[in-house]
N, C-alpha and C positions, 0 to 999 in steps of 0.2 A: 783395506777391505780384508775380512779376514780369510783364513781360508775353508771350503768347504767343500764334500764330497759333489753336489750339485750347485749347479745352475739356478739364480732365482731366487727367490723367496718368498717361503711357503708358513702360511698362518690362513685363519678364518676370514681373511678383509676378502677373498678372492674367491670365496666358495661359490656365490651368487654368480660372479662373471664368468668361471667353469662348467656350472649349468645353465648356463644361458646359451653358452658357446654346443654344445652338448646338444639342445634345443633345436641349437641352428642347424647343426651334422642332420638331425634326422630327419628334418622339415625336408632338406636339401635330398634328404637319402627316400621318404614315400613322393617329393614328385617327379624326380627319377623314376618307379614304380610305379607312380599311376598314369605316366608320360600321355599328360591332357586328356585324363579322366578324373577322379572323384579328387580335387585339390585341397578338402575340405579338413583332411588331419593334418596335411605339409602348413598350410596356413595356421591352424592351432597353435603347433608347434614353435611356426615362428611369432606368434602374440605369446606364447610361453617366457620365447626369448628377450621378447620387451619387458616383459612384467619382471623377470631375470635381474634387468638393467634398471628398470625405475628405484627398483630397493637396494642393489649394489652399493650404491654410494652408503647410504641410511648403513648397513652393517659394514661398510670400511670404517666409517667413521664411533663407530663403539669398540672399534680395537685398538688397542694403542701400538703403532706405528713407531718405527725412527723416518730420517727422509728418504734414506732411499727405500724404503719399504714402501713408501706413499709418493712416489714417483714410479716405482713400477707397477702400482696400481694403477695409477693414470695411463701411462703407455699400453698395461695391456687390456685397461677395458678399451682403450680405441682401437688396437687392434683386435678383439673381439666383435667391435661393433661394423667392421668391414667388414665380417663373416657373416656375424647374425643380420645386416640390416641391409648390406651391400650384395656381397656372393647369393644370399640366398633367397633372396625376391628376383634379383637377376636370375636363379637360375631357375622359380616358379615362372618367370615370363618367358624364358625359351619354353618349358617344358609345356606349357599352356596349349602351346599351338597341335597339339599331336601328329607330328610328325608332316605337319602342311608345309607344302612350299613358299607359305610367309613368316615361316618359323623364324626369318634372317631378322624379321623387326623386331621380334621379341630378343633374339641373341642384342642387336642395337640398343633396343630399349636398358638391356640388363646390364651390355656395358654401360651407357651413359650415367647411369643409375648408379654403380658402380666405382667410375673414376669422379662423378661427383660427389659423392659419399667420401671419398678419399681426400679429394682436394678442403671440402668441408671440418672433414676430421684433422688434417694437418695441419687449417689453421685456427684451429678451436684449440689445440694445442699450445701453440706460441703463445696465441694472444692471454689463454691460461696461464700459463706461466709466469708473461707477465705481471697478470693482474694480481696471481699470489704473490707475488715479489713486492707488492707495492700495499696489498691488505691482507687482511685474513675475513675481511666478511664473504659470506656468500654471493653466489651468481643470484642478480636475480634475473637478469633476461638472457638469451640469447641472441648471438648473429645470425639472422638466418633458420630456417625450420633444422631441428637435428636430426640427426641418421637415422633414429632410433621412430620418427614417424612412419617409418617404413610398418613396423607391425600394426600400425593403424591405416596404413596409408593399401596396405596390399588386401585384407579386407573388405577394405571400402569398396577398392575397384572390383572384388571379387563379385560383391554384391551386387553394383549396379550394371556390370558386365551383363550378369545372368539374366537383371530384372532387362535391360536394353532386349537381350537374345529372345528372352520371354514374348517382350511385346513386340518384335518384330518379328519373328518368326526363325528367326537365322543365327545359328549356333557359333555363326564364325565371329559373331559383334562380337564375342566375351574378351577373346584374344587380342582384339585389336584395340578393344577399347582399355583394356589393361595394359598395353605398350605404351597407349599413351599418357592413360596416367599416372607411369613411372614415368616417362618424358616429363610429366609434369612436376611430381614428387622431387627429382632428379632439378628442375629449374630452381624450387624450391631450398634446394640444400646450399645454393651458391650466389641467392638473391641474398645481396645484403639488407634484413628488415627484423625489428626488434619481435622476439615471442619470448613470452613470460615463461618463467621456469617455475614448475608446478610444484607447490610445497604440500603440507600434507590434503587441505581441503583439494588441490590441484589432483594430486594422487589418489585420493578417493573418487573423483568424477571421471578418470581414466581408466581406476580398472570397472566400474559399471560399464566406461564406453565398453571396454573390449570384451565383457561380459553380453551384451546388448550387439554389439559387432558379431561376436562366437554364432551365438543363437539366430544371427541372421544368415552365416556362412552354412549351418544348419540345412536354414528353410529353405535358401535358393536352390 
């Protein structure tokens, strides 16, 4: 390896998962600040963070790489995506609760969320590397839902949180009901069960969802 003044290496495959990451800082940094008030930009931020990640791969793959340039792209978008998809819906579910004394489920939920995301990403890894070593065609499904359903999945729950608090009258359903469907999300990342990996008509009906998702984070 040769020698250089830094750490790393640095080209355009990476721009995408540096702003994604970026994304996720600030998502993390307004629900801190609106501590289970207006969740509505910190969620943005983190569907910013998915859309980040959908196209990452799309512009690694237009640059020309050696291996280990494309091996640390692979390690650090997954550690990017325990930030973006794990830390920081984990830390929308604590901060959700505003300051309530069941604020502990929401801490619960964000861990589980969290070390599942983890355990998920560790062996999306291996079994990758594997299956490079063996072909060069593409993924077409995955094990299991990926981490990265978080920017769809925290949305969702935002949404029918509000609509639930709506029709019942009781502000405290949003919180609760968001804990658990990261509990759910979180069972989700470590069920072993095939999901198709979205190619481009795939990625066109995801960013509409998250477009259609946004506008509903909006209205509630």
């Amino acid at each position: 390896m040769k020698e250089q003044r830094f750490v790393g290496f640095y080209n355009p495959s990476v721009i995408l998962t540096y702003c994604g990451l970026t994304c996720a800082f600030i998502s993390m940094f307004l629900a801190w600040e609106s501590s289970g008030g207006d969740m509505r930009w910190s969620i943005f931020c983190l569907m910013l963070a998915g859309l980040c990640d959908m196209f990452d791969g799309t512009v690694a793959r237009r640059v020309k790489r050696n291996e280990q340039e494309k091996k640390f792209g692979i390690q650090l978008d997954s550690l990017c995506d325990i930030v973006c998809f794990g830390v920081t819906p984990a830390t929308i579910a604590y901060m959700i609760y505003d300051g309530d004394s069941a604020r502990v489920f929401g801490l619960i939920a964000g861990f589980v969320l969290t070390l599942c995301g983890l355990i998920r990403l560790a062996y999306f890894n291996v079994t990758e590397e594997e299956r490079q070593a063996q072909t060069s065609e593409r993924r077409d499904y995955y094990q299991g839902m990926p981490i990265t359903a978080s920017a769809i999945g925290v949305p969702v729950a935002y949404i029918v949180g509000n609509l639930l608090a709506l029709i019942f009258g009781m502000s405290r359903i949003l919180p609760v009901f968001f804990s658990g469907f990261m509990l759910f999300v979180a069972f989700l990342y470590v069920y072993n069960f095939p999901v198709r990996k979205p190619h481009k008509r795939g990625m066109i009906i995801m960013i509409v969802c998250c477009l259609a998702l946004f506008a509903g984070v909006l209205l509630v």
